[in-house]
C-alpha positions in Angstrom: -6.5 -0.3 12.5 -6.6 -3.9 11.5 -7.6 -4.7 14.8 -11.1 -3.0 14.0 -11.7 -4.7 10.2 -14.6 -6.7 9.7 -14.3 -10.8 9.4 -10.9 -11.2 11.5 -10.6 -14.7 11.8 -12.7 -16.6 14.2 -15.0 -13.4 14.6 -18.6 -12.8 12.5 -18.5 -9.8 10.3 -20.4 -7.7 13.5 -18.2 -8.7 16.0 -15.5 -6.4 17.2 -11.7 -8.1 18.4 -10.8 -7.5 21.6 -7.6 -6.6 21.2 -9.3 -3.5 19.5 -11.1 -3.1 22.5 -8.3 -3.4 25.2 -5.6 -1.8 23.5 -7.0 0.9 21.4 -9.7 1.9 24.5 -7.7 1.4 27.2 -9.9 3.3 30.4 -7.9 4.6 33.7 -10.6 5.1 36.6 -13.8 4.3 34.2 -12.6 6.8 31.9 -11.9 7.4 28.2 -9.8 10.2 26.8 -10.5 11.7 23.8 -8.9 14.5 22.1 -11.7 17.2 20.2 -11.6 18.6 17.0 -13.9 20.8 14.9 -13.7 18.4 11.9 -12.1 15.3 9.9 -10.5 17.7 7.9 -6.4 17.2 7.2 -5.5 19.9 9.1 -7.3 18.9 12.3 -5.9 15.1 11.9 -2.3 16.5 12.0 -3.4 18.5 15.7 -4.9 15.3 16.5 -1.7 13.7 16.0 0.2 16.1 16.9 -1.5 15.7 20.4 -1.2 12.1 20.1 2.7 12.0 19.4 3.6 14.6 22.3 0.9 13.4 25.3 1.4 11.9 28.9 4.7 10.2 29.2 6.0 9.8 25.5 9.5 9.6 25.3 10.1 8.5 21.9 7.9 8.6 18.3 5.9 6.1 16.6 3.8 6.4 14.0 -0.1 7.8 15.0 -3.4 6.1 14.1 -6.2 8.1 14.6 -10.0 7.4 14.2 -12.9 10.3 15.6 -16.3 9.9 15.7 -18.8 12.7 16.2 -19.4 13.6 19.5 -22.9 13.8 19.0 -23.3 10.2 18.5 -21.9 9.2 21.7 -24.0 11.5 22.7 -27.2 9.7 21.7 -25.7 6.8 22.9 -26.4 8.5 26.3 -22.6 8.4 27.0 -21.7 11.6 29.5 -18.7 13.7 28.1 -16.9 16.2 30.3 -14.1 18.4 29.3 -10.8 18.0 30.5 -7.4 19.6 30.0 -5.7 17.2 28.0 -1.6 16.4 28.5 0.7 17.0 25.7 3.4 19.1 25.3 1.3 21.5 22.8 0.2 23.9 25.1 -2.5 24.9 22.9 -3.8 21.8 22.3 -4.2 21.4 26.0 -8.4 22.2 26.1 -9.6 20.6 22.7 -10.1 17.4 25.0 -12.7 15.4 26.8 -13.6 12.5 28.4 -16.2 9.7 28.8 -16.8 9.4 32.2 -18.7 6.7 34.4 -17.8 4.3 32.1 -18.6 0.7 32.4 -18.7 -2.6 30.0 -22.0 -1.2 28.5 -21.2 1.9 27.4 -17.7 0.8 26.7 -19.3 -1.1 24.1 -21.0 1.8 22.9 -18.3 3.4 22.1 -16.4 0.3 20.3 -19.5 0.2 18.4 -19.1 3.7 17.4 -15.4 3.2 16.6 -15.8 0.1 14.6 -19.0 1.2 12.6 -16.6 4.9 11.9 -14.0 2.8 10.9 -15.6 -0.1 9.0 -18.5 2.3 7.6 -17.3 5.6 6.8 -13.5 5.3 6.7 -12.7 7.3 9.6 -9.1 6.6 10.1 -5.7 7.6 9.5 -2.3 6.5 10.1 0.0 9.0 9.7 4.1 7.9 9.8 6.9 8.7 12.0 7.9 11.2 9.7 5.1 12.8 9.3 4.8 13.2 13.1 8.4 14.3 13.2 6.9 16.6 10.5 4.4 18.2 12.5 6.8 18.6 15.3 9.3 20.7 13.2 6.7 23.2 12.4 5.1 23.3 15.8 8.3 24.8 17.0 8.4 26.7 14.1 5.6 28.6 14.6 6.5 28.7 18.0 3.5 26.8 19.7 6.1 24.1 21.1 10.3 24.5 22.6 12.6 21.9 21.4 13.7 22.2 25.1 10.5 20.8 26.2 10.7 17.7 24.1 12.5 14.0 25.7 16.0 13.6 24.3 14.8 11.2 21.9 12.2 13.0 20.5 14.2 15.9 20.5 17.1 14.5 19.1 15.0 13.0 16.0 13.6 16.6 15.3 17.2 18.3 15.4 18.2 15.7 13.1 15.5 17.4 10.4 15.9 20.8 11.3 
């Protein structure tokens, strides 16, 4: 999340990097995926990043950052939302998901806005470790919401190496 701190060098205190902006929001068609969750409550970070770890083409584990904002305030910001099903492996997971659609630099920068003032302002951020994913994994298929047989051999080799 260092990307999104205030007074990065070369930048005012308002101004947002964009690195933050290109990596961490990276669009496909002038959209924005988000995954959607009830609260900021730990629980809900670890299906967050449970999501995160086990989505669209992930073949091996790193470490999860998360940030949310309320949905409300994008919202306001006049942003439209529409729910999608959401890829990763955790089949229940599948429809807490949405995405900003008709994006374009404007509302892109609403929602960096959003990000950076959740982030900067409020603390709304996590970084959870590779072993706390691995973590998470373990007791997905333990209370049978995910199949070792569904993971990639890497990911699946690092969770039958902690089970």
């Amino acid at each position: 999340m260092a990307k999104w701190e205030r007074n990065r060098k070369g930048l005012d205190s308002h101004e947002i990097s964009a690195d933050a902006v290109t990596v961490d929001l990276r669009t496909k068609g002038d959209r924005l995926s988000f995954w959607l969750f009830e609260s900021a409550d730990e629980d809900y970070i670890d299906e967050a990043a449970l999501a995160l770890a086990l989505g669209d083409k992930k073949d091996r584990l790193d470490r999860v950052h998360l940030a949310w904002v309320n949905r409300s305030l994008f919202e306001e910001d006049g942003l439209e939302l529409e729910e999608t099903r959401g890829i990763t492996k955790v089949e229940d997971l599948c429809n807490q998901h949405i995405d900003a659609i008709h994006l374009d630099l404007t509302r892109l920068g609403k929602i960096a806005n959003q990000f950076a003032r959740a982030i900067r302002e409020h603390g709304q951020s996590r970084r959870l470790t590779k072993n706390k994913i691995l973590q998470l994994i373990k007791k997905a298929i333990q209370d049978g919401r995910l199949l070792l047989a569904d993971l990639d051999e890497k990911i699946k080799d690092a969770v039958q190496a902690i089970m």
